[in-house]
VONUSE-215598 format. One record per residue (C-alpha): x, y, z; residue in three letters. Coordinates in nm, 2 decimals, m for minus. Layout:
N
<east=X north=Y up=Z residu=ALA>
...
This chain:
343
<east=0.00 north=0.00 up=0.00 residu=UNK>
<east=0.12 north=0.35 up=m0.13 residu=UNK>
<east=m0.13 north=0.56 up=0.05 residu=UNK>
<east=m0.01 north=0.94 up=0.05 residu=UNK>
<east=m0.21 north=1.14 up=0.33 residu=UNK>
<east=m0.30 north=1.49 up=0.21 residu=UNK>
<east=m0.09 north=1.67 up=0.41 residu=UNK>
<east=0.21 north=1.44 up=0.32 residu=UNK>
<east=0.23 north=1.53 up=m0.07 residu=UNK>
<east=0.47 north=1.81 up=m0.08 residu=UNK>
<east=0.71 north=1.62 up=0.08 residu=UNK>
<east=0.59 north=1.31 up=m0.13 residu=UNK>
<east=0.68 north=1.49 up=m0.44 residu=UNK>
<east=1.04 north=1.61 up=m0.33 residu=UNK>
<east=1.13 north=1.26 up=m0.24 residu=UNK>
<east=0.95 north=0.98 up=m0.35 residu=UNK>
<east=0.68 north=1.08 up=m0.65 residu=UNK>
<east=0.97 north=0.98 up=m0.93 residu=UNK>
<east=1.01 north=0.59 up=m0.77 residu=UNK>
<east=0.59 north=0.56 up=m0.91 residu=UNK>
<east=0.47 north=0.49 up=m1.24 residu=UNK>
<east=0.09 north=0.50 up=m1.13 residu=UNK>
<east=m0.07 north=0.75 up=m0.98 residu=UNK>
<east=m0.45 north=0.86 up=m0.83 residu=UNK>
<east=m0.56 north=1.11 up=m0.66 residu=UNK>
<east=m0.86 north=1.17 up=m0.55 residu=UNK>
<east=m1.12 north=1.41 up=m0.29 residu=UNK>
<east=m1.40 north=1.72 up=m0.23 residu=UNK>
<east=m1.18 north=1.97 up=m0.35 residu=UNK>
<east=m1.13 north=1.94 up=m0.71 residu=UNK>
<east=m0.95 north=2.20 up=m0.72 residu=UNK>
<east=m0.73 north=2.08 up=m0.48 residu=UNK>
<east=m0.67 north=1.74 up=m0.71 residu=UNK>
<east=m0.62 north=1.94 up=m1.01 residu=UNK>
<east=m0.31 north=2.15 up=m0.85 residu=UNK>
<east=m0.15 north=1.84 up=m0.71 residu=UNK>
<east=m0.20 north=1.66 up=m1.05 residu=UNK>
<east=m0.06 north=1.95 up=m1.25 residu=UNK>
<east=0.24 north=1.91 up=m0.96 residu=UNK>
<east=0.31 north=1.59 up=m1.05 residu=UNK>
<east=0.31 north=1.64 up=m1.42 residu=UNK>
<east=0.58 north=1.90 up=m1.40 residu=UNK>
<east=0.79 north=1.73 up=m1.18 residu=UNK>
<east=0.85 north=1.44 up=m1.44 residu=UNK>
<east=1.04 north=1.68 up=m1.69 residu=UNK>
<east=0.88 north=1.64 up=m2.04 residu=UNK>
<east=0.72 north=1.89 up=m2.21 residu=UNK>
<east=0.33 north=1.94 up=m2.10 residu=UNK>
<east=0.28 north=2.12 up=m2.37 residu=UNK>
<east=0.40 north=1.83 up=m2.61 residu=UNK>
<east=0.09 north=1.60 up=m2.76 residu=UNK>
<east=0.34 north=1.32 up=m2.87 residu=UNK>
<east=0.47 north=1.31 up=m2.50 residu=UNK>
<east=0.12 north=1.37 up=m2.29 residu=UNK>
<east=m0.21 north=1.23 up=m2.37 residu=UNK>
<east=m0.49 north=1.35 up=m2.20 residu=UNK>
<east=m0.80 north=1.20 up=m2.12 residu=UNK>
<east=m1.20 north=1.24 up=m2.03 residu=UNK>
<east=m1.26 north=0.96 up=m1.79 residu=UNK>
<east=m1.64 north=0.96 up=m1.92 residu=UNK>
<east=m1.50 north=0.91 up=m2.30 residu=UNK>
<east=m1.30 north=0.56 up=m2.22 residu=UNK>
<east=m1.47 north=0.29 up=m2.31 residu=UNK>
<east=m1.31 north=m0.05 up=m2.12 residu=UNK>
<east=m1.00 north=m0.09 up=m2.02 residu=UNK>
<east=m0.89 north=m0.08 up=m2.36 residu=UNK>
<east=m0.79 north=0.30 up=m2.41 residu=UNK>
<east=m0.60 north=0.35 up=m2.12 residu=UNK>
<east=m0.37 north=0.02 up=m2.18 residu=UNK>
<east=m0.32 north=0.11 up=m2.53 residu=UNK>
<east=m0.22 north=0.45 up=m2.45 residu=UNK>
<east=0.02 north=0.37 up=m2.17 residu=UNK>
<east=0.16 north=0.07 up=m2.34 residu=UNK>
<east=0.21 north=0.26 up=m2.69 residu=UNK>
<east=0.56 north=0.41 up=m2.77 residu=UNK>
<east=0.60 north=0.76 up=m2.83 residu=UNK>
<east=0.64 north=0.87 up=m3.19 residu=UNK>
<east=0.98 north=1.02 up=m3.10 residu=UNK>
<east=1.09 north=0.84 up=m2.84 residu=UNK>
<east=1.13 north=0.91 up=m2.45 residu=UNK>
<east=0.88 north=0.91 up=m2.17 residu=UNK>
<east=0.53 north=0.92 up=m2.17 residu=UNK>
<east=0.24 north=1.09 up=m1.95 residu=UNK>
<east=m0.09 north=0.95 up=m2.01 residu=UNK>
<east=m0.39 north=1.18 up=m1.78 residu=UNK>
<east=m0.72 north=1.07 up=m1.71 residu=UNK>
<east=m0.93 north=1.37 up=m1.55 residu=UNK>
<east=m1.27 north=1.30 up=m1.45 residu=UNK>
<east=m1.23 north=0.98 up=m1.28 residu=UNK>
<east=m1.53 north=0.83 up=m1.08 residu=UNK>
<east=m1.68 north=0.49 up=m1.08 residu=UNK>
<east=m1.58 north=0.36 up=m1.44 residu=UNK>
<east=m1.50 north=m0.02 up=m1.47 residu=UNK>
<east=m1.28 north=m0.01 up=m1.76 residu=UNK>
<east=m1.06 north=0.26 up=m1.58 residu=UNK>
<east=m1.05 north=0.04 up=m1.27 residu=UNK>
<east=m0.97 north=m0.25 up=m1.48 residu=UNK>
<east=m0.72 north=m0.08 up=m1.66 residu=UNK>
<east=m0.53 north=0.00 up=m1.27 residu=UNK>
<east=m0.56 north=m0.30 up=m1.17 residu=UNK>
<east=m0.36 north=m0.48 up=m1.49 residu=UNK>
<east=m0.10 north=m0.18 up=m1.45 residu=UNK>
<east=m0.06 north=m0.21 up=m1.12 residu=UNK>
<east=0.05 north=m0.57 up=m1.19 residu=UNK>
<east=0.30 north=m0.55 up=m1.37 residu=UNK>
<east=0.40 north=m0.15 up=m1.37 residu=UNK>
<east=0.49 north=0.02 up=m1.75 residu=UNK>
<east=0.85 north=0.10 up=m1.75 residu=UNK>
<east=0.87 north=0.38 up=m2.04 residu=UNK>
<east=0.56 north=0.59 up=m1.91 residu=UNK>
<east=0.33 north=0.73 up=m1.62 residu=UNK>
<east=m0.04 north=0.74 up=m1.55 residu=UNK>
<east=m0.22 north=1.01 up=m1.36 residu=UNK>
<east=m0.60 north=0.96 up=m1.26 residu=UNK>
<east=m0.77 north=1.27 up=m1.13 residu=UNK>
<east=m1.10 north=1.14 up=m0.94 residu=UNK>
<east=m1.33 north=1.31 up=m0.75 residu=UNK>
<east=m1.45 north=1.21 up=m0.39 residu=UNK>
<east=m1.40 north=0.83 up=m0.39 residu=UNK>
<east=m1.55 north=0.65 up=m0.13 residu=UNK>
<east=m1.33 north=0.38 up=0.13 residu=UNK>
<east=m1.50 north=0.12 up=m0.05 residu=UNK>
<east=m1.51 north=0.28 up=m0.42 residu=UNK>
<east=m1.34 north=0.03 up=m0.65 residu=UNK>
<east=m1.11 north=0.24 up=m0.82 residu=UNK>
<east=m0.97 north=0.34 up=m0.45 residu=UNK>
<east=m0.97 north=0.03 up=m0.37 residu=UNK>
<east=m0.72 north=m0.09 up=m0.65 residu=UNK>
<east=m0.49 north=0.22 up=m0.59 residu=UNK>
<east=m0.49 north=0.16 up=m0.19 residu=UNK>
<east=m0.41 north=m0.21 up=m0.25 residu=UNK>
<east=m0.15 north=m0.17 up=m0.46 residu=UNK>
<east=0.25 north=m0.07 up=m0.38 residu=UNK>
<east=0.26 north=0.03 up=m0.76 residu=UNK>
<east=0.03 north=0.30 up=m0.71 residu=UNK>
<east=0.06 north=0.65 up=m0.55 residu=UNK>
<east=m0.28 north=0.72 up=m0.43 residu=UNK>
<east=m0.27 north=1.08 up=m0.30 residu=UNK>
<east=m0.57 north=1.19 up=m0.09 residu=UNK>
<east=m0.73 north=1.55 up=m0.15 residu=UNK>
<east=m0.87 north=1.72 up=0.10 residu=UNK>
<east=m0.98 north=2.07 up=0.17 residu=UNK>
<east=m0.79 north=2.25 up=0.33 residu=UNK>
<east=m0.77 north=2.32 up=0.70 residu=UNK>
<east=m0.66 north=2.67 up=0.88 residu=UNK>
<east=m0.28 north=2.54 up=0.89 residu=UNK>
<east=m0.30 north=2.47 up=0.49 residu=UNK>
<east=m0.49 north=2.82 up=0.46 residu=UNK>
<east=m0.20 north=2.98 up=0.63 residu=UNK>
<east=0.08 north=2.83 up=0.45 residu=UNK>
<east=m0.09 north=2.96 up=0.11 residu=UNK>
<east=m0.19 north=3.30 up=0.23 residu=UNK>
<east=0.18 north=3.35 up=0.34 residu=UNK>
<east=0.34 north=3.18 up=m0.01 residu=UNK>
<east=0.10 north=3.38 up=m0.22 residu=UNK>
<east=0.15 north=3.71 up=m0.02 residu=UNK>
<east=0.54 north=3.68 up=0.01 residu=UNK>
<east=0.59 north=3.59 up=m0.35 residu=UNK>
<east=0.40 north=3.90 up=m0.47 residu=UNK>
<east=0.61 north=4.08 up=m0.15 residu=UNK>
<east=0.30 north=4.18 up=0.05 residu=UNK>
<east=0.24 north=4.14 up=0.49 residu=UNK>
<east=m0.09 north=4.09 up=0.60 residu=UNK>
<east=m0.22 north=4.25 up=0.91 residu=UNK>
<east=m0.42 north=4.02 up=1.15 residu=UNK>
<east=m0.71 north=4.17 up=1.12 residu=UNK>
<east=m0.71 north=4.16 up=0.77 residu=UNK>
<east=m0.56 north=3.75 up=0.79 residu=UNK>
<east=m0.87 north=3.64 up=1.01 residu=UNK>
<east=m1.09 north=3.79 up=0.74 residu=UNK>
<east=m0.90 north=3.65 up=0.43 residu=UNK>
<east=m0.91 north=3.28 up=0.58 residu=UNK>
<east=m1.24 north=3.29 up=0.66 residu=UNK>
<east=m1.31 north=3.34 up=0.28 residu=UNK>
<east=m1.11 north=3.09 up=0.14 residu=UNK>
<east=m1.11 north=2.68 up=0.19 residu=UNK>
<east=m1.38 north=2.54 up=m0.05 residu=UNK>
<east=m1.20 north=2.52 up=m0.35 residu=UNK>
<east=m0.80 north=2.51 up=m0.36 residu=UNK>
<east=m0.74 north=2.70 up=m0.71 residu=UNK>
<east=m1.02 north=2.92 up=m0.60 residu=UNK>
<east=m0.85 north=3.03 up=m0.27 residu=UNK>
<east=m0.51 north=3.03 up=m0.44 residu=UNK>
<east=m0.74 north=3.28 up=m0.75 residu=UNK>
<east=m0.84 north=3.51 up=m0.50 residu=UNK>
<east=m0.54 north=3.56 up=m0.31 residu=UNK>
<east=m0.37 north=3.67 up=m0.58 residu=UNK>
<east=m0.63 north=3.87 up=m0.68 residu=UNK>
<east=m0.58 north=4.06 up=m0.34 residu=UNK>
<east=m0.18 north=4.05 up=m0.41 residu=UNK>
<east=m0.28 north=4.27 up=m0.77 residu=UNK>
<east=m0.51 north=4.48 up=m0.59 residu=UNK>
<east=m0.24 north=4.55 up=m0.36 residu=UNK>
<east=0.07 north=4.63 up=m0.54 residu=UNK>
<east=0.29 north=4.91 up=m0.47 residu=UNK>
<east=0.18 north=4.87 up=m0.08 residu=UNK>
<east=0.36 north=4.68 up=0.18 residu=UNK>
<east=0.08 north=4.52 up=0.39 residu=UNK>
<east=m0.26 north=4.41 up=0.32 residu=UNK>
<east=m0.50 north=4.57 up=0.59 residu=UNK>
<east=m0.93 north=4.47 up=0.64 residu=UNK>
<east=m1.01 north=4.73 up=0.41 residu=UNK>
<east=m0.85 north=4.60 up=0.12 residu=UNK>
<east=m0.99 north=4.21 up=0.18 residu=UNK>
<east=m1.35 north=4.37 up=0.24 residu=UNK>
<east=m1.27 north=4.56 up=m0.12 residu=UNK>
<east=m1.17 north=4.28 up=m0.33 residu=UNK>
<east=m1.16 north=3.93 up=m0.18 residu=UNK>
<east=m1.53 north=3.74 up=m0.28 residu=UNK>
<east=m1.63 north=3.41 up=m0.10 residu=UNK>
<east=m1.41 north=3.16 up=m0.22 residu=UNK>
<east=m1.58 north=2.86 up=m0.05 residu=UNK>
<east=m1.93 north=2.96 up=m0.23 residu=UNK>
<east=m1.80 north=2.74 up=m0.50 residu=UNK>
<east=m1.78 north=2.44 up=m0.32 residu=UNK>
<east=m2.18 north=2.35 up=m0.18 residu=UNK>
<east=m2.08 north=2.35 up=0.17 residu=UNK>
<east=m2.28 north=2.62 up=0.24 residu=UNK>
<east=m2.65 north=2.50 up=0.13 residu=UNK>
<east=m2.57 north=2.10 up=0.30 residu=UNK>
<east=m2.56 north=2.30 up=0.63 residu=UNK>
<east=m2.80 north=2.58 up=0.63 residu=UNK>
<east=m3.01 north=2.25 up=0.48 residu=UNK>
<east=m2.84 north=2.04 up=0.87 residu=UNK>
<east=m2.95 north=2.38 up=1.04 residu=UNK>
<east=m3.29 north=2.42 up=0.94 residu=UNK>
<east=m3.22 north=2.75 up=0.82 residu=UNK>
<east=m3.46 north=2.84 up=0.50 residu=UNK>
<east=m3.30 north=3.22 up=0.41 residu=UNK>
<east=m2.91 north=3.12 up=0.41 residu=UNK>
<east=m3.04 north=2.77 up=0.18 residu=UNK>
<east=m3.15 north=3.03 up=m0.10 residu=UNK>
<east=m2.87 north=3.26 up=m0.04 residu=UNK>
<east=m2.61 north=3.01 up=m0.10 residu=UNK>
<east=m2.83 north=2.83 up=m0.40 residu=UNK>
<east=m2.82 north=3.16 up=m0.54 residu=UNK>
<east=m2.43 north=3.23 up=m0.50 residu=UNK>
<east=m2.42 north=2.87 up=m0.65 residu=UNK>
<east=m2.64 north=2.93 up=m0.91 residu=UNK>
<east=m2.47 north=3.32 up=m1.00 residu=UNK>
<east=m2.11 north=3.07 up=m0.99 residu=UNK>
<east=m2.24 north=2.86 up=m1.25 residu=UNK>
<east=m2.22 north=2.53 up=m1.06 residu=UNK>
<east=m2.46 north=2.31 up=m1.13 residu=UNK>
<east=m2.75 north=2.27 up=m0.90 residu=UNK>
<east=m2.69 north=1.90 up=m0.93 residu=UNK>
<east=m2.39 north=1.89 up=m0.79 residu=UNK>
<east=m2.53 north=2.01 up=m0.43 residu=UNK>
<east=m2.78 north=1.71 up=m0.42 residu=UNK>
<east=m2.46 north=1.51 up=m0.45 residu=UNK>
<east=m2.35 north=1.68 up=m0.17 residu=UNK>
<east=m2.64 north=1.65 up=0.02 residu=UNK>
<east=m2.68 north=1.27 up=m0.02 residu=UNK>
<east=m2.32 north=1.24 up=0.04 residu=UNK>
<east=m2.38 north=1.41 up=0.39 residu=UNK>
<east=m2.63 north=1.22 up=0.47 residu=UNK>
<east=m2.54 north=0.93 up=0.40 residu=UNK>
<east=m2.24 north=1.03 up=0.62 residu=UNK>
<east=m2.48 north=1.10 up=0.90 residu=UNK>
<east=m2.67 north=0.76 up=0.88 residu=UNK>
<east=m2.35 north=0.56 up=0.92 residu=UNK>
<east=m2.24 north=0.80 up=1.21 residu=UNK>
<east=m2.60 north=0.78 up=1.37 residu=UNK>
<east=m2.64 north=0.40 up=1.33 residu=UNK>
<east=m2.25 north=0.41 up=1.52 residu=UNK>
<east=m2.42 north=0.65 up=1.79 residu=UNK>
<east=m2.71 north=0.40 up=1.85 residu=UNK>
<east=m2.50 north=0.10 up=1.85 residu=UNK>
<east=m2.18 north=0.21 up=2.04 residu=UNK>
<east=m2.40 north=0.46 up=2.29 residu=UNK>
<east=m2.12 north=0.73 up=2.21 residu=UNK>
<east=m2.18 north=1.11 up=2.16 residu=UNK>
<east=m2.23 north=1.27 up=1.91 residu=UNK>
<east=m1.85 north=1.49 up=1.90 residu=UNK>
<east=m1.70 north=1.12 up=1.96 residu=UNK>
<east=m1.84 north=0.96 up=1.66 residu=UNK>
<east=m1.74 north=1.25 up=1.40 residu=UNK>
<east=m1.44 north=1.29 up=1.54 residu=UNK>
<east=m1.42 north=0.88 up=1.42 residu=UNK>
<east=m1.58 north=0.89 up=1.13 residu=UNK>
<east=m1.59 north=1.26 up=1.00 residu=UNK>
<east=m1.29 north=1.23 up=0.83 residu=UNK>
<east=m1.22 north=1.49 up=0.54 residu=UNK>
<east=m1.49 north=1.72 up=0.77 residu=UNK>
<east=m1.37 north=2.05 up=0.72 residu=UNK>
<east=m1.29 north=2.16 up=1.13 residu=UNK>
<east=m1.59 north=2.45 up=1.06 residu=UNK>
<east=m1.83 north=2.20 up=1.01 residu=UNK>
<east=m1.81 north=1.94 up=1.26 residu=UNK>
<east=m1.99 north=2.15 up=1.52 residu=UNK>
<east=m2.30 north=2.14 up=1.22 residu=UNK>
<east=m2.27 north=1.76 up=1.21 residu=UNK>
<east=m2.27 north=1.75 up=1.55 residu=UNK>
<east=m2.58 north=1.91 up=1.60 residu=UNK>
<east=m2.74 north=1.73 up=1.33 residu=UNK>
<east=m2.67 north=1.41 up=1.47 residu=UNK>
<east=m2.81 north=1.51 up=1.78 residu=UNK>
<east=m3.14 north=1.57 up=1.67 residu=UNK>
<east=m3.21 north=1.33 up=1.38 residu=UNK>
<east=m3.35 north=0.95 up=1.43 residu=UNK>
<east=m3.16 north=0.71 up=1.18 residu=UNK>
<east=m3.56 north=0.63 up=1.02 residu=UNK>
<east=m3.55 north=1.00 up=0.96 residu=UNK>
<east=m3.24 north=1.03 up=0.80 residu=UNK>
<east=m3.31 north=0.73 up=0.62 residu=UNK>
<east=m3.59 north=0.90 up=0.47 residu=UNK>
<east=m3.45 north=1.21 up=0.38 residu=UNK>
<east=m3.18 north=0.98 up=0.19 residu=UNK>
<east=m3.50 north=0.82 up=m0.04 residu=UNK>
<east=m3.61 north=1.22 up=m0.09 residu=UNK>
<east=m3.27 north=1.28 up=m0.23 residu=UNK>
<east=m3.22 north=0.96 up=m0.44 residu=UNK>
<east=m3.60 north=1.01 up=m0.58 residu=UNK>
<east=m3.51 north=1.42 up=m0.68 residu=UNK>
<east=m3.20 north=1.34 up=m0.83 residu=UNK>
<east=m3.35 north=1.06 up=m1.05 residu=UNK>
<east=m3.63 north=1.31 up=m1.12 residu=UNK>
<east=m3.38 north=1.62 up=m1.24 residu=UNK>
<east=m3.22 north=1.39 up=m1.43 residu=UNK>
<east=m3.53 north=1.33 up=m1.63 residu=UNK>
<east=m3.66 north=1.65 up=m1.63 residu=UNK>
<east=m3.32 north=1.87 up=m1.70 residu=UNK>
<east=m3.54 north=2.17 up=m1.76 residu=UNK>
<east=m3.71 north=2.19 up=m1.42 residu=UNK>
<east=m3.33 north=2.11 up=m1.23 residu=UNK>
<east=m3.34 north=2.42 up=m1.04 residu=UNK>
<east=m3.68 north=2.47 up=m0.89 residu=UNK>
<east=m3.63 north=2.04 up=m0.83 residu=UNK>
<east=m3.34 north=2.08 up=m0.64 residu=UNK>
<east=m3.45 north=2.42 up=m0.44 residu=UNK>
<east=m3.81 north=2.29 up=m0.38 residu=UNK>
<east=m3.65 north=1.95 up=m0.22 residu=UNK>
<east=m3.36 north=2.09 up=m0.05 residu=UNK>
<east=m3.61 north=2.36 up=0.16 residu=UNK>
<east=m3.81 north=2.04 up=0.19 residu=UNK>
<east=m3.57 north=1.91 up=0.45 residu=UNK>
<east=m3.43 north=2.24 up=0.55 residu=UNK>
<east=m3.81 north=2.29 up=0.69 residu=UNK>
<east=m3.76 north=1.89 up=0.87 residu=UNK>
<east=m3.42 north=2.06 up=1.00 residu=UNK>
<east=m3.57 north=2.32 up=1.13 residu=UNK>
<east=m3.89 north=2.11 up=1.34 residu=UNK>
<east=m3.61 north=1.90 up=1.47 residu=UNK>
């Protein structure tokens, strides 16, 4: 097993990343992946930029394990090593198929990167890259206040800026959802303030937008908190952001899911609530445990359970009726906020 924590990959790729062939990472923050992908790619030496030497891929586009084999197995029309990058990665047999073969018997003239979004502990694909001393699998998760920290202070430094505390508590509390987002707008703030030595409140206030209203975060827990008005304030940063309305039903049904394994641990084991995410609520960004903790507190495992069918029947439904997404996902979401809130 080649499991890579996420707070372990920097040093991972200083010291070990070139002794791999095989590579996944996966998490929430896409964004996050996407960096440490790109990190990887450049560390190898060959030209990104070269078509002949790196072959990328849409995950949704293979079909079997076919494609991926053939491209890591094929020699490059002039010569030298090879990058083959699958972005998009989720639950696809063929690329799972195609991991596992590599991962028996490792190419020795190229590498594979698979970008994958939040696999489960049990996903297949995670499974085969966990399993497996062949493969790096490199875990992506948002970042905490430490991470925050280090980035403000790179960013900042590079563009030879100070920040004032004052100004640092309210930069960090913008930033976190999404890593290319937070890294977007501190630089954004770096531009805004060039020719000055430190960044004060005023000029954070002036410039910096919520980062973190790209990932969903924000609707799953005014939905946990039964609160109706910040639902549709974040639905409608989401929706201004262009994220699909979808993607916060995944969200959803991923957090609740979450909650029914952690509530069915709570009846069984007679722990509290704080206990049990702190054992289970791991890639829980440290701002929302206290939500989770409330939520478990007040919901019944047969009424999370039904909440889960709500979710699973209004996904199915917006799949079918594209057109009528939105008001599907808004109309269900307040559904439960309003159960949240009776709770």
């Amino acid at each position: 097993m080649s499991e890579v924590k996420s707070h372990e990959f920097d040093n991972f790729l200083q010291r070990s990343a070139a002794n791999y062939r095989l590579f996944l990472l996966y998490g929430p923050d896409r964004g996050l992946v996407s960096e440490r992908a790109a990190a990887l790619a450049d560390s190898f030496g060959m030209p990104l930029d070269d078509p002949f030497a790196v072959v990328k891929l849409d995950a949704s586009a293979l079909q079997g394990a076919g494609g991926v084999l053939d491209e890591v197995n094929a020699v490059g029309l002039f010569g030298g090593e090879k990058l083959v990058w699958v972005r998009g990665a989720s639950a696809e047999k063929g690329l799972t198929e195609a991991l596992q073969i590599l991962s028996a018997e490792p190419p020795t003239g190229s590498r594979l990167i698979i970008e994958a979004g939040d696999l489960k502990k049990g996903a297949a694909l995670r499974k085969v890259g966990e399993s497996s001393r062949a493969v790096a699998s490199i875990a992506c998760y948002s970042d905490d206040a430490r991470s925050l920290h280090a980035l403000v202070d790179k960013e900042l430094s590079e563009a030879g800026l100070r920040i004032s505390p004052a100004a640092r508590e309210r930069l960090i509390e913008a930033l976190g959802g999404d890593r290319i987002a937070s890294r977007n707008e501190i630089r954004k703030l770096a531009l805004y303030c060039r020719g000055k030595d430190v960044v004060d409140e005023e000029d954070v206030l002036a410039i910096v937008g919520d980062a973190s209203a790209i990932s969903v975060d924000d609707a799953v827990d005014a939905v946990l908190k039964g609160d109706a008005d910040a639902l549709l304030s974040a639905m409608k940063k989401i929706t201004t952001s262009k994220t699909p309305p979808f993607l916060v039903l995944q969200a959803c049904l991923r957090q609740f899911q979450q909650l029914d394994v952690m509530r069915a641990e709570m009846d069984a084991s007679r722990q509290p609530a704080a206990q049990v995410v702190a054992s289970l609520g791991r890639g829980l960004h440290f701002r929302r445990k206290p939500v989770v903790e409330a939520a478990l507190k007040h919901w019944t495992a047969p009424a999370i359970r039904q909440e889960l069918s709500r979710l699973q029947a209004t996904i199915y439904q917006s799949r079918n009726r594209q057109s009528l997404e939105e008001s599907l996902v808004i109309q269900n979401l307040l559904a439960i906020t309003i159960q949240s809130a009776r709770r």
